[in-house]
C-alpha positions, 0 to 999 in steps of 0.5 A: 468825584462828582462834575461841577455845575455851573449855576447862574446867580443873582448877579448875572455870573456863573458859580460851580456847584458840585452835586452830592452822590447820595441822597438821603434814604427815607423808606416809607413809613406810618403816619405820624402821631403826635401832630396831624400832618397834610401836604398841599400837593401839586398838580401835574400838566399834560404837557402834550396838550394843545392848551392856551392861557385861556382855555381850560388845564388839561391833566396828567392823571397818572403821574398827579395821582400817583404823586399823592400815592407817595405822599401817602405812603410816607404817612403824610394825609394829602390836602387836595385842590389847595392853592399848590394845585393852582387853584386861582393859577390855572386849574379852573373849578372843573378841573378841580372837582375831578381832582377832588374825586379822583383823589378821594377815591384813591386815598379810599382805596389805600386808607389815606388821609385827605381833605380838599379845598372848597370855595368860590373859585367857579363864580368869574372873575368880577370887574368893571364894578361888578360884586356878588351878592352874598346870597350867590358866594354862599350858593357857590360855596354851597356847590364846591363844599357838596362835591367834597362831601359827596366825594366822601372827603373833608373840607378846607373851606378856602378864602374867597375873593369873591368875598373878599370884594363883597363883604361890607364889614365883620357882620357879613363874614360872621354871616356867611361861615356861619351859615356854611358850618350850620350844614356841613355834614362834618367838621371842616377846617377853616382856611385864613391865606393871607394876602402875600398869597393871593392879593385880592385877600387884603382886608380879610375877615372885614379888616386890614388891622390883623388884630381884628380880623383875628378876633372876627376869625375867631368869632366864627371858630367860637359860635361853631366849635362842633364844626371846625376840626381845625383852622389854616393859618397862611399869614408867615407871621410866627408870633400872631400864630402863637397867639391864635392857637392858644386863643382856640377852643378845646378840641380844634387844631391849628394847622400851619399854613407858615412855610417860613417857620414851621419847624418851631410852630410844629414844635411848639412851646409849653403852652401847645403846638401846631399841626400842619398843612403846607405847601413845602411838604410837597417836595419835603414830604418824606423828610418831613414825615420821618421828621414828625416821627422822630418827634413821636418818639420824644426827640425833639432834638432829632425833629429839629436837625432834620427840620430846621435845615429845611428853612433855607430851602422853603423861604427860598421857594416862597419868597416874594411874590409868594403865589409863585412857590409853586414853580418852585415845588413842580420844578423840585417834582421833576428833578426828583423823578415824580414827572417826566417834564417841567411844564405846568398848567397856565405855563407858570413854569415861567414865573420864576428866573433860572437863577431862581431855580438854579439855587432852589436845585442846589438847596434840594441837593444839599439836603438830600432831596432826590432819590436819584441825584444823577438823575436831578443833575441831568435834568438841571444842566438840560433845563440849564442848557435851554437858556444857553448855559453848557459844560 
C-alpha cells in the first residue's frame, strides 16, 4: 500500500493523503465530432536561463512543443498564445509570435487543429495619463492578426487593454472589431475575458453593465457574421452564457471560456450547446477528450461521470484571484511528467501558496490524472520538502 502524504492545508496543519497507484488509462485518440474542442496550452520556461523580472521570457522549445504534440494526439485543436501562455504575465510579443509560428508549423506537420491569440499586447503599458489613440490599437492589432495569418493559422482576436483604456463608449469598440473583420483573410473568433482574468478589462464593450455590453458584442458578431467562426465567452457566468449563444447567428459557435461550469455548457440544453476553449483542458486534456467522445456516441450519461468530477479540480485552479490559474496548470505539467521542472516565466511559480498546490496535486490524484503517479508523488514530497515539510 501506498505511504501517506502529509499535505498542508488551509489551516496551517498537516492532513495524510494516501496517493492512488494507478492512473487513469486514456489512449489516444481522434477529434472530437459533435462539439469543436481547443485547449489553452501552457507555455514551458528554460529554467536554466539567466532571466529577471524584466527581461524578456526565454523558452524550453521542446518540452512547450511537444506538450501541444500531446494535446494533438488526443484529438483536442490547441489554442495558441492565449492567456495560459501567459500573455500579459510574462511571455512579451516576441515570444509569442514565435510561439505562434512554431506551433503553427507543427500542427501543419501533424494536421493538428490550432488557432492562436492576436491583440495588443506589444503596445506598452500606459501610465501616467497616457492612452492610445485608436488609430495605433487598431495598427497594432493589425501587425499581431498578420503574423497569425502569415503563420497560416486562425485568430483569436484577444481583449485589449489598451483598448479597454481608450475606448470612449460602444461606438468606439463597433469601430475598431468592425474594421478588423472587414480584412481578416478568414473567419476569427472573438475573445470576450472578463475582468476576474484580467482587471484592466472592467467595462469591456463600452460598459460595466453586462447586459450592454453583451449586446454591443453582439452588434459586432451581427454586422460581421461571414467573419466570425465563433465567439470565447471567459465571464464563469453560466446563466449569461446561455443567453448569448442562443442570441448568436446561424453558423457562429460559442466556445466556452467558463472553467467552472463547462460540463453542462458543452452539454447543452434543448435549445443547443457550447463548444469549447479552456484553460482546464490543459491538464485535463486526455480526459476531456475521451469525455466528448463519449458524447459523440450519444451517452451523455457517460460524458457527464467522466466530466463533472472534474469541477472540483478546475474551481480549485482558478479560484481567486483568477489570473493565477496558470500556476496551477504548469505545476499539474510537471507532476504529470510533461517537463522536468516547476519554473515558470515571470517566476509565477510563486503566485499560489503550498497549501494551494498541495490540494490541486490531491484533486489531480484522485482523478487519475498522472500517468505515472509515483512519478507525481516524488515530485509533490520534493516540491514539499523545499518549504520544510518531510516524511
Amino acid at each position: 500500500m501506498t505511504a501517506a502524504i502529509r499535505l498542508p492545508g488551509t489551516d496551517g496543519g498537516l492532513r495524510a493523503y494516501r496517493p492512488r497507484s494507478e492512473p487513469l488509462t486514456l489512449p489516444p485518440g481522434p477529434a472530437p465530432r459533435s462539439r469543436t474542442v481547443f485547449a489553452a496550452a501552457h507555455v514551458v520556461a528554460d529554467p536554466f536561463a539567466d532571466v529577471g523580472p524584466d527581461t524578456p521570457a526565454v523558452l524550453d522549445w521542446d518540452a512547450t512543443l511537444a506538450f501541444r504534440r500531446h494535446l494533438w494526439a488526443h484529438g483536442l485543436g490547441v489554442a495558441e498564445a492565449m492567456d495560459t501562455a501567459q500573455r500579459g504575465m510574462g511571455l512579451d510579443w516576441a515570444g509569442a509570435a514565435e510561439l505562434i509560428r512554431r506551433s503553427a508549423a507543427e500542427a501543419r506537420s501533424l494536421g493538428g487543429r490550432i488557432v492562436c491569440g492576436a491583440g495588443t499586447d506589444h503596445l506598452p503599458a500606459a501610465g501616467n495619463g497616457r492612452t492610445y489613440a485608436l488609430d495605433e490599437i487598431r495598427r497594432a492589432y493589425e501587425e499581431q492578426l498578420a503574423v497569425v495569418e502569415d503563420a497560416g493559422a486562425r485568430a483569436v482576436l484577444m481583449a485589449s487593454r489598451a483598448l479597454a483604456a481608450a475606448a470612449r463608449d460602444r461606438e468606439d469598440y463597433l469601430e475598431i472589431y468592425g474594421q478588423l473583420l472587414r480584412q481578416a483573410r478568414e473567419p476569427v473568433v472573438l475573445h470576450w475575458l472578463g475582468p476576474m482574468f484580467d482587471p484592466a478589462l472592467e467595462g469591456y464593450w463600452g460598459a460595466t453593465d453586462l447586459d450592454t455590453a453583451t449586446g454591443t458584442f453582439l452588434e459586432v458578431v451581427a454586422a460581421h457574421p461571414d467573419k466570425v467562426d465563433g465567439v470565447k465567452v471567459s465571464l464563469l457566468d453560466a446563466r449569461r452564457e446561455i443567453g448569448l449563444r442562443r442570441l448568436l447567428p446561424d453558423g457562429v459557435r460559442c466556445y466556452t471560456g467558463d472553467d467552472f461550469h463547462y460540463p453542462e455548457l458543452i452539454a447543452g440544453d434543448e435549445q443547443g450547446f457550447s463548444h469549447a476553449l479552456l484553460g482546464v483542458f490543459d491538464p485535463l486534456g486526455p480526459l476531456a477528450a475521451h469525455a466528448v467522445r463519449t458524447l459523440d456516441a450519444g451517452h451523455m450519461t457517460g460524458f457527464r461521470a467522466l466530466l463533472d468530477p472534474t469541477a472540483e479540480l478546475s474551481q480549485h485552479l482558478f479560484q481567486a484571484p483568477t489570473r493565477f490559474y496558470k500556476t496551477g496548470v504548469v505545476l499539474l505539467a510537471w507532476l504529470a511528467g510533461h517537463q522536468d521542472h516547476f519554473a515558470m516565466v515571470g517566476g509565477q511559480q510563486s503566485a499560489r501558496s503550498l497549501p494551494h498546490l498541495a490540494r490541486a496535486y490531491e484533486l489531480a490524484d484522485t482523478l487519475g490524472l498522472f500517468p505515472d503517479p509515483k512519478l507525481a508523488e516524488d515530485r509533490i514530497r520534493a516540491l514539499l520538502a523545499v518549504y520544510g515539510v518531510t516524511g
